[in-house]
N, C-alpha and C positions, 0 to 999 in steps of 0.2 A: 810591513807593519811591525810595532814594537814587540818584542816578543813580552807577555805578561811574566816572565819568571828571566827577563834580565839584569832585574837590581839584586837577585842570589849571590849574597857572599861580596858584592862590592863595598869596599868599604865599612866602617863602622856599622850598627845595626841601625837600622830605621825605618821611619812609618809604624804603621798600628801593631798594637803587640800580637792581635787577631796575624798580622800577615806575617811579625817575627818570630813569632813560634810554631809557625807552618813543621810538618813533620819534615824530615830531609832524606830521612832512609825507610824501611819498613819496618823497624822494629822502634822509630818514634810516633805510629801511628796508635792512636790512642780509639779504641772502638773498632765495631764492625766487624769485629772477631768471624761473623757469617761467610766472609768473603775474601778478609785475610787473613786468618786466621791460619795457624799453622796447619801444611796439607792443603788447604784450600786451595780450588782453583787457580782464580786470579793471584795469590801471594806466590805459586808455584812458574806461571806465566811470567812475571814481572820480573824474578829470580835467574828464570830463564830467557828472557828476553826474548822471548817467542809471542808476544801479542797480537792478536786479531782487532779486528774493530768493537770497541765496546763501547758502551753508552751510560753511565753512573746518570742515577737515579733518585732523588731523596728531597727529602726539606731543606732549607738553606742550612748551614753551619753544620753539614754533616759528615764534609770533606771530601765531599768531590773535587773543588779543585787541588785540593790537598792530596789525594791522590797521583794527578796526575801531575804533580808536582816529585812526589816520588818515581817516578815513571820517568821524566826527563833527566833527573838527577840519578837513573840507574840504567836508562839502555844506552845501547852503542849505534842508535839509529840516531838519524838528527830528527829534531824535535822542535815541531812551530805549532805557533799557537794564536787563534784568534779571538775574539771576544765576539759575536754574534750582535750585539747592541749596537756597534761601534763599525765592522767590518761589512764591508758588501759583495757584488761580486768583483768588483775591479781584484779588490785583496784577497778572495779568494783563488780568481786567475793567478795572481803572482805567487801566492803560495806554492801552488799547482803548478808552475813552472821550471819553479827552484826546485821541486823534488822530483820532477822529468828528469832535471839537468844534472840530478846526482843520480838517480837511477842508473841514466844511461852511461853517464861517465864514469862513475866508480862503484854503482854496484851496490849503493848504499840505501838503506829503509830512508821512509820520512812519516813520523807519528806527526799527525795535524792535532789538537787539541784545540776542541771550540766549546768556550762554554756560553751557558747561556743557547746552546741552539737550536731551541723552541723558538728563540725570538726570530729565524732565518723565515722567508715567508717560501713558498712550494718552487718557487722559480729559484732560489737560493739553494735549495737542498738540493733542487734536480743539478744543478750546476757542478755538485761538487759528486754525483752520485757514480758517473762514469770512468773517475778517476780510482775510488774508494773499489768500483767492480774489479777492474782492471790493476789490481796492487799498487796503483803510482803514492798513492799516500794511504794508512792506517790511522782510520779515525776512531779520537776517544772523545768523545761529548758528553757534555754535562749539562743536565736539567733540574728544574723544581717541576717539571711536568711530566705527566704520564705518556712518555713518548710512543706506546700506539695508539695515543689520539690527534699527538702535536710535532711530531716527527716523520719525515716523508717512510710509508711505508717499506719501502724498496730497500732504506738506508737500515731501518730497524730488522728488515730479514738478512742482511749482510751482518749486525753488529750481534754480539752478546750483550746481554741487558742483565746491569748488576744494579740493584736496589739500597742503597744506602737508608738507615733508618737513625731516627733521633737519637741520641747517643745518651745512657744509662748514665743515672745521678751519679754514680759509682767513677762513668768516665768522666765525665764532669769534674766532679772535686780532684781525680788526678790529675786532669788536665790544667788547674787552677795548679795545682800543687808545683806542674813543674815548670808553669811560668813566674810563679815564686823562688822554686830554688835555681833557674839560669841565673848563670851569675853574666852570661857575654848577649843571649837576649830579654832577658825576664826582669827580674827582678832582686836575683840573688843576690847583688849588694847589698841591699839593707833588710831590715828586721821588719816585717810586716806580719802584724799578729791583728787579728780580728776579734769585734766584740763578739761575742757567744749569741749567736745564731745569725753575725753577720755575713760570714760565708753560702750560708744554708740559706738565706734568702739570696740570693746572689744567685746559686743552682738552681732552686724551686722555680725561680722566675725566668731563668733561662731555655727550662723548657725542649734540654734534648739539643738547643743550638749551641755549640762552641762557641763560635764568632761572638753572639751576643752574651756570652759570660765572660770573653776576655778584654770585650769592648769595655763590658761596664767596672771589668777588676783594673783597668787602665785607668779609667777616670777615676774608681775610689782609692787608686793608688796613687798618682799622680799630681793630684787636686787636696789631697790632706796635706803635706808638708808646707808650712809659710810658699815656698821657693819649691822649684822641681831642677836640677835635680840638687836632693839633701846631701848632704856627706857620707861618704862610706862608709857603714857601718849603722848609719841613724837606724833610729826606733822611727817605725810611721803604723801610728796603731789607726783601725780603719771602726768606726763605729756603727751601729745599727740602721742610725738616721742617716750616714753616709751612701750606704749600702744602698739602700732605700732610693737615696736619688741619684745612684748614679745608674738605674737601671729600672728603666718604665717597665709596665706590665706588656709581655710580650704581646703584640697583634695577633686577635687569632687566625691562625693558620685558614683561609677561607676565601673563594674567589667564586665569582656567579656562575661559571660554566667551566672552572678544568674539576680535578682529581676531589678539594677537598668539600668542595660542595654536591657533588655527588655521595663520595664516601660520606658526608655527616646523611642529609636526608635518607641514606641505604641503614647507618645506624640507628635513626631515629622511628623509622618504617620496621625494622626489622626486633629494635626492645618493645613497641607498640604492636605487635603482632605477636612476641614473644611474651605479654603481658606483667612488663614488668615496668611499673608506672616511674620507678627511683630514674633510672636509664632514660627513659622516655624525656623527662624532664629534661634530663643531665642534655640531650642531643639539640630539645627544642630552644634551651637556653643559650648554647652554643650558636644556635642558629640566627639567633635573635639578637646575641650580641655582635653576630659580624655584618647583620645589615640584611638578611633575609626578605625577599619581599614574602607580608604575610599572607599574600593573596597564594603563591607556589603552596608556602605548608599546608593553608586549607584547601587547596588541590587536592595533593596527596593525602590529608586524611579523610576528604573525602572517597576518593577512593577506595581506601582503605576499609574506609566504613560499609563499602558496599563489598571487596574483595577477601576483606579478610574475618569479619567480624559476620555480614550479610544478613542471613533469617535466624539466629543465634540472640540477635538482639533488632529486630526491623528498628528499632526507634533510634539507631546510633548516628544513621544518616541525618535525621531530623535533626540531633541535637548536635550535629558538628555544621549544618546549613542555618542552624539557628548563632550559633556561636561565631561563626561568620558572617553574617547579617549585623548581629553585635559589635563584631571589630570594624565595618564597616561606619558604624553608626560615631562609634567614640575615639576608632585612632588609637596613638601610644601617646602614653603611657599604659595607659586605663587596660588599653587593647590586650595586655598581658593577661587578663583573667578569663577571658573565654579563650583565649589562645591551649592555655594551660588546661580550661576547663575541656575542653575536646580533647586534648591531648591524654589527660588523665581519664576521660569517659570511657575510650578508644583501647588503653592501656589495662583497663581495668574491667571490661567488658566479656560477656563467653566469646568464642572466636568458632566461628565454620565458613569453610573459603567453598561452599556448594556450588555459588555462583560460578565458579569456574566450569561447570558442566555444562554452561552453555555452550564451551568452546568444542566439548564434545560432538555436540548436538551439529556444529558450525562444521569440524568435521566431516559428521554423516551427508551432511549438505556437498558438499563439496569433491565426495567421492561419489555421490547420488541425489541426482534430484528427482526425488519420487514426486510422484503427479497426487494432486490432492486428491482424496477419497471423496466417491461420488455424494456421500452421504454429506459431509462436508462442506461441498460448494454450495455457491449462492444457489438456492433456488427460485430468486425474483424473476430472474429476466426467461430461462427456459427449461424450468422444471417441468413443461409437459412434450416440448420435441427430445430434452435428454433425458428427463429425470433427475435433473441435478437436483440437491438436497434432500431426494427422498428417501425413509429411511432413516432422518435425522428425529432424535428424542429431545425433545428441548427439557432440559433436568429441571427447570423451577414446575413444571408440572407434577413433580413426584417429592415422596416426604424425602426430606431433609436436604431436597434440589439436588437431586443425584440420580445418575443412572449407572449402571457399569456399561456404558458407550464406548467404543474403539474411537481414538481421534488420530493416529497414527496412520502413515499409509500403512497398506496391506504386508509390501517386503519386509517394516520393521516391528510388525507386533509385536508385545512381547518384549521389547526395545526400552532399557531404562536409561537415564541419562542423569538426573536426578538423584541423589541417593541421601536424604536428610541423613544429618550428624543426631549425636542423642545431647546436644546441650543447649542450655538455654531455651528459647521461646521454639526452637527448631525440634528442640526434644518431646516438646509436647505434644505438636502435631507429625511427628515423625509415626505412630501407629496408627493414627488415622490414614496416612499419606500412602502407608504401605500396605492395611488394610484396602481402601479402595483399590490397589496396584491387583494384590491378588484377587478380589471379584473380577478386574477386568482379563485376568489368566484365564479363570473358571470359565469365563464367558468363553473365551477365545478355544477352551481343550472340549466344551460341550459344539461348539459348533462342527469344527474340526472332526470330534466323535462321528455326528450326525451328518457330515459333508454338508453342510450347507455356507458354510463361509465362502465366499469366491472372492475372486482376484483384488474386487475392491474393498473388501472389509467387510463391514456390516451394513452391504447394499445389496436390497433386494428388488429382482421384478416385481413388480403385482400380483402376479400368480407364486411367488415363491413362498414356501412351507419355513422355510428359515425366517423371512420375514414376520410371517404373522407368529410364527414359534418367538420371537423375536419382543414383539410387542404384549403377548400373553405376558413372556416372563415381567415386565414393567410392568405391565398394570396389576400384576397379582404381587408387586413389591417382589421378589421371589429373590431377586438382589442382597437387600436387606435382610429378609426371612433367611437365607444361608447364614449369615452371621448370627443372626439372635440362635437359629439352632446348633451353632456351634458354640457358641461362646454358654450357651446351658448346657449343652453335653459336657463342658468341659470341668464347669462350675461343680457339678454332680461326679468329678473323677477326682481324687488325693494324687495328682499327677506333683513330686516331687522333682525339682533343679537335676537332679543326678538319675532319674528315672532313664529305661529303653521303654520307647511307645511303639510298637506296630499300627501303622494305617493300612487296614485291608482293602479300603479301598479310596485309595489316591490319586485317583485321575484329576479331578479336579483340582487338587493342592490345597484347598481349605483349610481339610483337617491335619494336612502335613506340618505346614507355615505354623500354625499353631502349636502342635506337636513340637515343631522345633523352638519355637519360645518356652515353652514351658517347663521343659528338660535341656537345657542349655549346656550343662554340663554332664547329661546322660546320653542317647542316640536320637535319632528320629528313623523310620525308616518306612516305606510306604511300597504295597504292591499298585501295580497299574496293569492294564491290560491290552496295551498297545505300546508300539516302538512311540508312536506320534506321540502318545503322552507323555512317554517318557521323555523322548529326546525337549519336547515343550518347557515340562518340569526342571529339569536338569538348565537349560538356557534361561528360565526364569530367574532359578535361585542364584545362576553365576552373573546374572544382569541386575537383582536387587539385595542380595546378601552379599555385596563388598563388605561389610566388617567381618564376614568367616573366612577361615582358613577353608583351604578344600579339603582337610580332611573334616572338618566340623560340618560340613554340608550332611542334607540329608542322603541318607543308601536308599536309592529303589532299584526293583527290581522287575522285571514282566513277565505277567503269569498269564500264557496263552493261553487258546478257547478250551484245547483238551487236557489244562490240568484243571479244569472246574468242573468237580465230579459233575455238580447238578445238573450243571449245563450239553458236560455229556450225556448224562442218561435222557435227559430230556432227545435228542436228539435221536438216540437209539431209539 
């Protein structure tokens, strides 16, 4: 096969000025400084002619092959090269054969260079994979693709992977510059002066590509003089409007399934999370102008709306399933304004990603399947040979449809999963949410006190004293009455943000949990009179106070039966 770098140096200069001012050594490499950059790796390998298999990486016009174009024009290995579009396996057997036939004979490297080979399909890459293991050839490939998604794996844990990135306005105009001042490939014969800001559209629009700055300074250099070529020495002044056409608006960089359609929707998810509506815009317009279907983006925000934004704002989902329904109805044009409008809703909305605690929960499941609590199950079909549902409160019976009911099996009482944020529509119900958590503690450390809780939670025989203990405390509200008399105890105390409070007695946690809101930046600390409540307390507050540090938890402490004077004498 031809080799791509055999027309080097034959002959007069020719073809596109893109391919005649290809760098030739390392120090006409313009950019990239990352990688060849003085000291760097690869510019120290190349130097030394010691290369491995590497794999250049990057957008078009960023000198990948231009690299390895320097590479053949600086080792002492022999150097072939395929194109991937164009070559199959036939050519690459033959390649493969020629670098056997020098190995074995004289001893000599053979650097294959295939650009383009993403484009090779999994039987192509395998093909060349046992030769690249085996030293017979060192492979340097070039891609516009993210070669561990489009590159035989196997090939990419043998190579070094160097990333080439768009190239700085800075390398740009140099690069313009000294295809202007060659005088044997560029331009240096004659006087090429630009109108004032015809250049800087030229770069702007280029956009980080070489190739496409030197393609289009070719045509507005070229294409102004009557005749090409002028006389040595002519003026060829290049105007604004030239500029202009000799160099469309770059394509945006965007494809439905490699690198840059992923990286744009990860940008566009991530400033819409990040609530920054400028950004947001800036990704969805990008999107929009490369051809996005808008059915994927309202995927993804809807998504969004449930993962990132969730009980923070409940109505976000609505209004990005309604703005979808919308784009559905009208199509594009039109379709840009609920596009936008979800996008900005989404962007500009409180954010709490709670919902992810399900996965917690999903978890629990999956290291434990606890059996449902008897009180729980149905009771239709054999609530009188098992008992199943007995023991169940139905909450719309009681004011404000509440009970402090266990609905957790028995192994994870006490078990939160849950943890509201304090913003938006979440913040509001977030001390209700935590409020009922702690009655349902209080319930759990009074049963526990009194042993009457057993294996299934809050299920009792007929004869059991827990049970009807159980049902007193509901019907007398007793649930509720904990609250009202705390929240008056507390009303009736000048308890100050930097206050220390002692709870003398904190079994139940009531007056602690409160204690510790109210002095948030003073102590909280509670005696108890049991390990069991303590250790309950303690696993409560590290399962519903995820926003404290542990040293901001509350301090308890357990004061056995014989430091309680009363208690002792009474006993004497």
């Amino acid at each position: 096969m031809d080799d791509l770098f055999t027309a080097e140096g034959a002959g007069p200069p020719s073809g596109p000025l893109a391919d005649r001012m290809r760098p030739r050594t390392l120090d006409e490499v313009i950019g990239q400084d990352h990688i060849v950059g003085p000291g760097r790796l690869l510019r120290r390998s190349i130097q030394a002619d010691r290369l491995s298999s590497l794999i250049f990486y990057g957008p078009p016009g960023t000198g990948k092959t231009s690299l390895a174009r320097v590479i053949a024009n600086t080792t002492r290995s022999s150097f072939e090269s395929l194109n991937a579009v164009l070559a199959g396996v036939k050519d690459i057997r033959e390649a493969i054969d020629r670098a056997d036939d020098r190995r074995r004979l004289y001893g000599q490297r053979t650097i294959l260079f295939v650009d383009e080979v993403h484009r090779w399909n999994k039987a192509q890459q395998d093909a060349l994979l046992p030769w690249v293991e085996n030293g017979t050839v060192i492979l340097i490939g070039a891609t516009t693709e993210n070669p561990f998604f489009e590159v035989n794996r196997a090939l990419v844990s043998r190579s070094r992977i160097f990333q080439l990135k768009p190239l700085t306005k800075e390398a740009l105009f140099e690069t313009a510059r000294r295809a202007l001042n060659d005088r044997e490939r560029g331009y240096g014969k004659w006087k090429v002066r630009f109108q004032e800001g015809a250049l800087e559209h030229l770069v702007e629009v280029a956009s980080g590509d070489a190739r496409s700055l030197l393609n289009a300074l070719e045509l507005a250099v070229e294409t102004t003089p009557p005749s090409w070529p002028p006389e040595e020495g002519a003026e060829i002044f290049i105007n604004l409007e030239a500029a202009e056409e000799s160099i469309q608006r770059r394509a945006v960089l965007y494809d439905k399934d490699g690198d840059y359609h992923f990286d744009t929707i990860s940008a566009f998810i991530k400033s819409v999370r990040g609530s920054d509506p400028d950004a947001a815009l800036y990704w969805l317009a990008k999107m929009v102008r490369a051809g996005e279907d808008p059915a994927f983006i309202f995927r993804r925000m809807i998504i969004l709306a449930s993962e990132d934004v969730g009980l923070a704002d409940p109505n976000a989902i609505n209004v990005v399933i309604s703005c979808a329904e919308a784009f559905d109805r009208i199509g594009f044009p039109e379709g840009n304004f609920p596009l936008a409008q979800a996008a900005l809703y989404l962007a500009t909305a409180p954010k709490s990603n709670t919902t992810l605690s399900f996965f917690d929960a999903l978890a629990e499941i999956e290291k434990e399947d606890a059996e449902v609590p008897k009180h729980l199950k149905d009771g239709n079909r054999d609530k009188e040979g098992f008992g199943h549902g007995e023991g169940y409160v139905y909450p719309h019976a009681y004011r404000e449809h509440w009970a402090a009911q266990q609905y957790l099996p028995s192994a994870l009482r006490g078990k939160t999963f849950y943890n509201p944020s304090e913003v938006g529509y979440e913040g509001r119900i977030r001390d209700e949410v935590l409020r009922k958590r702690e009655l349902q503690a209080a319930v759990i450390l009074q049963d526990l006190e009194r042993g009457t809780a057993e294996s299934e939670g809050l299920s009792w025989s007929a004869a059991s004293k827990g049970r009807e203990g159980w049902f007193k405390r509901l019907e007398s509200s007793r649930s509720r009455t904990l609250l009202e008399d705390r929240d008056l105890l507390f009303s009736e105390l000048p308890v100050q943000r930097h206050d220390r409070l002692l709870v003398c007695n904190a079994d139940e946690g009531l007056l602690l949990w409160e204690a510790l809101r109210r002095a948030p930046e003073g102590l909280a600390a509670g005696i108890v009179q049991s390990q069991m409540s303590l250790q309950t307390l303690l696993h409560f507050a590290k399962q519903s106070l995820t926003n404290l540090e542990e040293e901001e938890l509350p301090r308890l402490m357990v004061l056995v039966d014989q430091d309680i004077p009363e208690r002792r004498d009474a006993e004497e």
